[in-house]
matplotlib code that plots the C-alpha trace (Angstrom):
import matplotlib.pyplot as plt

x = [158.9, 162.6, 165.0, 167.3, 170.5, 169.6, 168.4, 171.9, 173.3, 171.0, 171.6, 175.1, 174.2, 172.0, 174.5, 177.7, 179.0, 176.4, 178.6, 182.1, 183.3, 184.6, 188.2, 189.0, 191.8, 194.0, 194.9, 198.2, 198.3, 194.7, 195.2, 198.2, 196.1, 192.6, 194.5, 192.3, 193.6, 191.3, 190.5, 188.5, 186.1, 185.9, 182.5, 182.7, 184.5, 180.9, 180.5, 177.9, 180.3, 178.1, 177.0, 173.1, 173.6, 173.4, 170.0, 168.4, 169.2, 168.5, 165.3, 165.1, 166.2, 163.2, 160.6, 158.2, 158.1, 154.5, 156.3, 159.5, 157.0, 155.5, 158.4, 159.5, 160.1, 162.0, 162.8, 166.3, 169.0, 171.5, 172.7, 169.9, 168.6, 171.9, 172.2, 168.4, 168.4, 171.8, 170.9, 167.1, 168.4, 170.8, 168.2, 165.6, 163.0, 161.7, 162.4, 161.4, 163.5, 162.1, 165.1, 164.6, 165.4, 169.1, 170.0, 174.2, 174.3, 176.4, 174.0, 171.1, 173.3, 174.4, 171.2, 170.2, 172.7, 171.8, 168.3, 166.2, 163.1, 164.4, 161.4, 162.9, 160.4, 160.4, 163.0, 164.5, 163.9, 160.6, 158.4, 160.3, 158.7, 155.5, 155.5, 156.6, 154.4, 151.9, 153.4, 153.2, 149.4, 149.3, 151.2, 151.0, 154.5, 156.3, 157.9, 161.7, 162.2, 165.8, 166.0, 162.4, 162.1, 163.7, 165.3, 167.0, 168.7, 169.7, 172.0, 173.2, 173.7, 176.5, 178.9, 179.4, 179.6, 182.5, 184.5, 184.2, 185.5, 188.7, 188.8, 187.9, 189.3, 187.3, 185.7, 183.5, 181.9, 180.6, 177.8, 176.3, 172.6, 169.9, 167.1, 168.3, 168.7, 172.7, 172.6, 169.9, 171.5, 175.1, 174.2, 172.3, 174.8, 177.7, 176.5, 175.1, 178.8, 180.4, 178.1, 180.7, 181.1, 179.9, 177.7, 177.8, 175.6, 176.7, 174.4, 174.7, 173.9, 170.9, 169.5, 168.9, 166.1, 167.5, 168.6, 165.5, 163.3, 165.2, 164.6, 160.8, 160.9, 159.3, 162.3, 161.3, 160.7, 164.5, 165.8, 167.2, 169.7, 172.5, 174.5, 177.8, 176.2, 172.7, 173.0, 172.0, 169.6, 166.6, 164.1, 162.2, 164.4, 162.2, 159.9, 161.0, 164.7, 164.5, 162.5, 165.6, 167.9, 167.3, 168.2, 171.0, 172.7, 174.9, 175.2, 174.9, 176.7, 175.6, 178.5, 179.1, 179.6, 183.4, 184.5, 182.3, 184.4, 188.0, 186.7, 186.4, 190.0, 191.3, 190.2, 191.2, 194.8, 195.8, 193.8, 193.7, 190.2, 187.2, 183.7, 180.6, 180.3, 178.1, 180.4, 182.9, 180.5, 182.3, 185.5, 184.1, 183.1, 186.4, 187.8, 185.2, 185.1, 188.6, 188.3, 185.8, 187.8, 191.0, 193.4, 189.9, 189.8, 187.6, 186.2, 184.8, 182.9, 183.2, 179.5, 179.8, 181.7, 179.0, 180.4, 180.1, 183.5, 182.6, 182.0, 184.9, 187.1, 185.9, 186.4, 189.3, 190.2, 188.5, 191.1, 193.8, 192.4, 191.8, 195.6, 196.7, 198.3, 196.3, 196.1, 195.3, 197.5, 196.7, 199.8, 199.6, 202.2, 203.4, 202.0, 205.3, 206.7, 208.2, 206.3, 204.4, 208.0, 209.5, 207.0, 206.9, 210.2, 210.3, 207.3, 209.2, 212.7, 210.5, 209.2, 205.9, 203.5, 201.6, 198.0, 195.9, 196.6, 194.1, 195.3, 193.2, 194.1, 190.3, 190.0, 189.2, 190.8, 194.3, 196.1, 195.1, 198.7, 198.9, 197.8, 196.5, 197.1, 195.2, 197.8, 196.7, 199.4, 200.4, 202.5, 203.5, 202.0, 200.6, 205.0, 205.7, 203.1, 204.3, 207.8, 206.6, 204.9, 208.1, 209.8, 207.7, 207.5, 210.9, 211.6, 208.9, 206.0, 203.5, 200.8, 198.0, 195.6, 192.4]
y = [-150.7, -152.0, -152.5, -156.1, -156.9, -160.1, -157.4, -155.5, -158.6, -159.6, -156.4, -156.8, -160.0, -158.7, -155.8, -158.0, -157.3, -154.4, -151.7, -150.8, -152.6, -148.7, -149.3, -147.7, -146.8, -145.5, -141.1, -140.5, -136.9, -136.4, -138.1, -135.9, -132.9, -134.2, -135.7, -138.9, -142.0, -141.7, -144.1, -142.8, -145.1, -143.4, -144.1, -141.0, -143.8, -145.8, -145.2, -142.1, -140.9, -141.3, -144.1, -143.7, -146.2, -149.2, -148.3, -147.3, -150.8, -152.6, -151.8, -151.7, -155.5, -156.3, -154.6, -157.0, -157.4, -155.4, -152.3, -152.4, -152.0, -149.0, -147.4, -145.9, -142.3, -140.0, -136.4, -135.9, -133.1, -135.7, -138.3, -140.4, -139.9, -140.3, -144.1, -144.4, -143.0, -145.2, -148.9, -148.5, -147.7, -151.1, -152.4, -151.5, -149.7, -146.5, -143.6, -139.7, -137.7, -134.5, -132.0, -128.6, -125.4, -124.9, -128.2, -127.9, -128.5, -130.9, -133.2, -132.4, -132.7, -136.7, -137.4, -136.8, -138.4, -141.8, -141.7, -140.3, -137.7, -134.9, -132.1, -128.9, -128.1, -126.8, -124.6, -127.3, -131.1, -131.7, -129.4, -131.3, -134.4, -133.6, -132.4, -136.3, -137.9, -135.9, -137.5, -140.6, -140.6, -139.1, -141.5, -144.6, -144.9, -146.7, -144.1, -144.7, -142.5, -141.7, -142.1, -142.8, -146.8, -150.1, -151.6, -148.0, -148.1, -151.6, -151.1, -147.7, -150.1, -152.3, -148.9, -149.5, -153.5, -153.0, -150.9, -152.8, -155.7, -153.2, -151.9, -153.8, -151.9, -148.6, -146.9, -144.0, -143.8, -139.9, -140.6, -137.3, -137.2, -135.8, -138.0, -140.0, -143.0, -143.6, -143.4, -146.0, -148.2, -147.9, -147.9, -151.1, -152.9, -151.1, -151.9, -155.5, -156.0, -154.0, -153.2, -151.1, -148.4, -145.0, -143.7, -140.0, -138.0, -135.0, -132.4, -128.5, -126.2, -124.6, -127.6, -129.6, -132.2, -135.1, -133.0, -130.5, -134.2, -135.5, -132.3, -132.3, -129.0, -127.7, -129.0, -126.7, -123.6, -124.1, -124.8, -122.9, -121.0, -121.7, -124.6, -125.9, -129.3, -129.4, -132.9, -133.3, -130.1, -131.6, -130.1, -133.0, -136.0, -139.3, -140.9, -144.5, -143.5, -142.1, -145.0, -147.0, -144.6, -142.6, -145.5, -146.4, -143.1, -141.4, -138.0, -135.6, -132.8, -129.5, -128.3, -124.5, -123.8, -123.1, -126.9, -127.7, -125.7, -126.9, -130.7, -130.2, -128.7, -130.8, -134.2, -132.2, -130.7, -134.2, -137.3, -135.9, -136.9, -134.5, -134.2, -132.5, -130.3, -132.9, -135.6, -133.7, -134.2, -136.9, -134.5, -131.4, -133.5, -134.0, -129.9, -128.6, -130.9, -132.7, -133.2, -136.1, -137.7, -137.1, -140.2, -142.6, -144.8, -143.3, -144.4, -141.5, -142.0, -139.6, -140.0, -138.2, -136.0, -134.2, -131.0, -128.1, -127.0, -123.2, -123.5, -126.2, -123.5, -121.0, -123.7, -123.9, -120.2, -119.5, -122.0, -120.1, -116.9, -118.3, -119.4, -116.0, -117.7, -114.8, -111.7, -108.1, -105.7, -101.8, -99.0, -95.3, -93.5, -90.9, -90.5, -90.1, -92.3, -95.8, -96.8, -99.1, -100.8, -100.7, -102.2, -105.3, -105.5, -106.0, -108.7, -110.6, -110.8, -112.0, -114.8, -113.7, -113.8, -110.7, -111.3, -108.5, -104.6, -102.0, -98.4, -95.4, -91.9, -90.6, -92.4, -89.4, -90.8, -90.4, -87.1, -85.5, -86.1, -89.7, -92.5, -96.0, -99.0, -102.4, -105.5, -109.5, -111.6, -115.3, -116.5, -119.8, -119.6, -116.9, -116.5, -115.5, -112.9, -111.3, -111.8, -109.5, -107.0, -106.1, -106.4, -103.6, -101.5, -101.4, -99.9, -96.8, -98.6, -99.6, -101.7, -103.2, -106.6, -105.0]
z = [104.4, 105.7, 103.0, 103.4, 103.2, 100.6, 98.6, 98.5, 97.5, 95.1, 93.6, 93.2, 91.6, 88.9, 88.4, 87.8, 84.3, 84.1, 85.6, 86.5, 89.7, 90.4, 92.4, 95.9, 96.7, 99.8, 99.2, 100.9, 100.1, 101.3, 104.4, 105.5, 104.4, 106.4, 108.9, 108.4, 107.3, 103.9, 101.0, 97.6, 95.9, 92.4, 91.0, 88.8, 86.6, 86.1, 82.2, 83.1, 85.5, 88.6, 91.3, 90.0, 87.6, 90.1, 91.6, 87.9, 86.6, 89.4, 89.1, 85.1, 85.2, 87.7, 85.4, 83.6, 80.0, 79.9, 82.2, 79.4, 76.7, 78.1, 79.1, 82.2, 83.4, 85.7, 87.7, 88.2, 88.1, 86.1, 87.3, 87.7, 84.7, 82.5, 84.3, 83.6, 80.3, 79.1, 80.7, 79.4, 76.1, 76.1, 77.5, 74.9, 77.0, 75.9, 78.5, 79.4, 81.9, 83.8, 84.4, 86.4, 84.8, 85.9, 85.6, 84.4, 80.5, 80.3, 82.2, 79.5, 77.0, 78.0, 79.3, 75.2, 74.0, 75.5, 73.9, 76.2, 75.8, 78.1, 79.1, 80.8, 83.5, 87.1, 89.2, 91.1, 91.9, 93.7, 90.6, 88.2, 90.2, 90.0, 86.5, 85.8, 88.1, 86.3, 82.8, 84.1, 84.5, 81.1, 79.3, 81.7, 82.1, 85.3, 87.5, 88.7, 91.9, 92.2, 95.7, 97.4, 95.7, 97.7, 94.2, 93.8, 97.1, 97.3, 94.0, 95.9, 99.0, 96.2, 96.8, 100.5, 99.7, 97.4, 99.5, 102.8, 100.6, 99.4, 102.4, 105.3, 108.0, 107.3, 110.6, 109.0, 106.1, 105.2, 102.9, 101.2, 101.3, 98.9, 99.2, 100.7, 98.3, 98.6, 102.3, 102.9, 100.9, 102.0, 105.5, 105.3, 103.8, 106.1, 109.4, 108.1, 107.0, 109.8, 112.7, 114.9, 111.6, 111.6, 109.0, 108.7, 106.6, 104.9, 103.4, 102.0, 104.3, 102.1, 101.8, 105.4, 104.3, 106.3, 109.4, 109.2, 109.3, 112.2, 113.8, 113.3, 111.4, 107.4, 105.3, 102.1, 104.7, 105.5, 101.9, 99.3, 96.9, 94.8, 95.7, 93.7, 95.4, 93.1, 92.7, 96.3, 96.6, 97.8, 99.6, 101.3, 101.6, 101.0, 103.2, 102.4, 102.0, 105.5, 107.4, 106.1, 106.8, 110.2, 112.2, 110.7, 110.5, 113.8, 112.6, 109.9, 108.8, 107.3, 105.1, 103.9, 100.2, 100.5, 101.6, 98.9, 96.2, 98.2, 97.8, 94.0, 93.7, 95.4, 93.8, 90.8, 92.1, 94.5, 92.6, 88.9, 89.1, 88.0, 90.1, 90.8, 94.0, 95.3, 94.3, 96.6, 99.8, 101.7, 101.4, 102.0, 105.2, 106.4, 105.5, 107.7, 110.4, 110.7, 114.7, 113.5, 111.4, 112.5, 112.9, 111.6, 108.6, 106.3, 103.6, 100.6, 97.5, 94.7, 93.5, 90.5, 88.0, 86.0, 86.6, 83.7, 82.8, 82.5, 86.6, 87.0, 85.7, 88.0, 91.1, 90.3, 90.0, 93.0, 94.7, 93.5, 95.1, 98.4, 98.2, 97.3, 94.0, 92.1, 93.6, 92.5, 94.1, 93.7, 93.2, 93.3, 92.3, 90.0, 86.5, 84.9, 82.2, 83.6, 86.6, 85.2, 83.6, 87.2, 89.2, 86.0, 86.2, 90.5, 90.0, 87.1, 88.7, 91.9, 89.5, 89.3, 86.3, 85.5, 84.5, 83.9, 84.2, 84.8, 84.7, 86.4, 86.2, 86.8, 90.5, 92.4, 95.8, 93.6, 93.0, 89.7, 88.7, 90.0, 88.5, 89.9, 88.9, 89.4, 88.9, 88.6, 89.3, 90.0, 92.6, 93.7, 97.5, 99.5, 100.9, 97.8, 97.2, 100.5, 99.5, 96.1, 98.3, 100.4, 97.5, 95.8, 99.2, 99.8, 96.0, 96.9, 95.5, 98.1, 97.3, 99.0, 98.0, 96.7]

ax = plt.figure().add_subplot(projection="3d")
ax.plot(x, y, z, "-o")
ax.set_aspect("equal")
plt.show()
C-alpha cells in the first residue's frame, strides 16, 4: 500500500475551510539559541489544538452515508480523538473514543466535551486498541486508526504542504514519530515538493517503535515508562505508516526526557505558545543534537498543545532549577537569636526572592547547639546565585546547594 501525492492534495482540497491554515513562521530567538536557522509551524492553534484534526476529517468526509449512520470509533491518547470526536460531531456522525488509563485529563475532559462516548480502558495505546477493535465488532462501527490508514496520513501529509509553501527554502524537516501517521504523510508530500530535503524522525527514547523496526528488533520488548512525550508513546509503530514511511525517511533520532521538558519551556518562555511534550519533539531534536542542524533551514511543527497544566507548571519549574533560578541552599550556624534575619537580609540586598524556609535543629550531623537551615530562593541566572553564595560566605555564613 503506497500513499500518493494526489492524495495529499486532494486532502488539502477537502479540508479547505474545514481547519485552520495554521501559520509558520521564522523564530529568531530560537535560532540563535539552536544555532539553526528555524521556522515554527504552530498547529497547536487548529481549534482542538493539535495537527490530528486533518487526517480524522479527511477520512470522515470520504465515509459513505451508510458508515456516518453507524458511526465510527477510535483508540487514542488525545489528540486524535478530540479532532475525531469534534469534526464527527459537526459533521453529524455518532462517535466512541478508547483512551488508556493515564491518558492527561485535560484531553478526556475535551474529548467529552465535543460529544463523544469516551471508555477508559487499557495502560497505554496498543490495549486501548484492541479493546476498540474489539467494540467495533460489537457494535459494527467503522474504525479510524490514528496513524495506520492512507486518508489519515494524506491530511497529516497537508502540514508539510503548507510550510514548504511559507517556507520554501527549508532543508530539514524533524518530524516526531509515534505511529508513524504524521511522518508518512509529511515526508511524501516533502520530498514530492522538495526531493533534496531531509526528513528526520524524532522519537522518545523509551519508546523506539520506528528505530527498533528499522533495526529488525521486538519494539514492545524495548518500550516503556513514563514519558512527558505520551502523545507519541507507541509501542509498535504501524505497518502501513511505515511501508510509506521507511523509505522516505534519512534518520531518526532517539531523544532523552530532559530536551523533552527544555522544548516545552521554551516554546513557553521564547514563543508565548503552550504545547505537549510530544508537541515539543522537533525542538527537543535540535537541543540534543545541534551539530545536525546547525547553520540548516529547519522547519518544526508544534503538533499539539494538550498539555495538563498541573505538569506544565512543574515543566516549567523544573526549568528554573536546571538554570539555578531556584535553588535551595543549606546554612549551619549558631542557634542564637538573628541568623536567620542576617542571612535574609544578605539575600534581599543581593536581590534575591526567598521562597521557602525550613529550619532543623534535630539534624544530627549539626551541633546540638547549631541549627540548620534549608533556604529556597530565586535568582535571575545561575551568576547571580553564585554572586549570593560569596556574598553569604564572605559574611561567615557558608552555604552549599543541597
Amino acid at each position: 500500500m503506497t500513499l500518493a501525492f494526489d492524495d495529499i492534495l486532494a486532502a488539502r482540497d477537502r479540508l479547505q475551510g474545514h481547519i485552520e491554515r495554521t501559520p509558520c513562521r521564522r523564530s529568531r530567538t530560537l535560532s540563535e539559541i539552536t544555532g539553526a536557522n528555524v521556522w515554527v509551524k504552530f498547529e497547536n492553534l487548529q481549534f482542538t489544538a493539535a495537527y490530528k484534526e486533518r487526517g480524522a476529517l479527511n477520512k470522515l468526509l470520504q465515509l459513505t452515508e451508510a458508515e456516518r449512520k453507524r458511526g465510527v470509533i477510535a483508540a487514542s491518547a488525545g489528540n486524535h480523538s478530540q479532532g475525531l470526536a469534534y469534526h464527527a460531531a459537526r459533521l453529524g456522525i455518532p462517535v466512541t473514543i478508547v483512551m488508556p488509563r493515564g491518558t492527561p485529563f485535560v484531553k478526556v475532559q475535551q474529548t467529552r466535551a465535543h460529544g463523544a462516548e469516551v471508555v477508559i480502558d487499557g495502560e497505554g495505546y496498543d490495549d486501548a486498541s484492541a479493546f476498540a477493535m474489539g467494540l467495533r465488532d460489537e457494535r459494527d462501527l467503522v474504525f479510524v486508526h490514528p496513524f495506520n490508514d492512507l486518508d489519515v496520513m494524506a491530511g497529516q501529509g497537508t502540514v508539510a504542504l503548507e510550510m514548504l509553501e511559507d517556507a520554501p527554502d527549508l532543508e530539514i524537516l524533524p518530524v516526531p514519530i509515534g505511529g508513524g501517521g504524521l511522518i508518512a504523510g509529511m515526508a511524501t508530500a516533502a520530498k514530492h515538493v522538495k526531493p533534496q530535503i531531509k526528513v528526520i524522525g524524532v522519537e522518545p527514547a523509551m519508546y523506539p517503535s520506528f528505530t527498533a523496526r528499522m533495526r529488525g528488533v521486538n519494539a514492545g520488548a524495548a518500550s516503556g515508562g513514563a514519558t512527558i512525550a505520551e502523545g507519541i508513546a507507541v509501542k509498535q509503530v504501524g505497518d502501513v505508516s511505515y511501508g510509506v514511511a521507511r523509505p522516505l525517511v534519512d534518520e531518526v533520532l532517539l531523544i532523552e526526557e530532559p530536551f523533552f521538558e527544555r522544548a516545552v519551556a521554551l516554546y513557553c518562555n521564547v514563543e508565548k505558545t503552550v504545547t505537549e511534550g510530544a508537541g515539543a519533539a522537533s525542538l527537543a531534536a535540535l537541543l540534543a543534537f545541534p551539530e545536525r542542524f546547525r547553520g540548516k533551514n529547519c522547519g518544526l511543527v508544534i503538533t499539539g498543545g494538550n498539555i495538563d497544566t498541573r505538569l506544565l507548571a512543574s515543566v516549567l519549574t523544573r526549568e528554573l532549577v536546571r538554570e539555578q533560578r531556584i535553588v535551595s541552599l543549606r546554612i549551619i550556624g549558631d542557634d542564637r537569636p538573628g541568623l536567620l534575619a542576617n542571612v535574609s537580609t544578605i539575600i534581599g540586598q543581593l536581590g534575591a526572592n526567598i521562597i521557602e524556609v525550613a529550619h532543623n535543629r534535630l539534624a544530627l550531623d549539626v551541633p546540638a547547639k547549631g541549627a540548620e537551615f534549608d533556604l529556597m530562593i530565586e535568582t535571575r541566572d545561575a551568576q547571580h546565585t553564585q554572586e549570593i553564595m560569596d556574598a553569604l560566605r564572605e559574611r561567615g555564613y557558608p552555604p552549599r546547594a543541597v
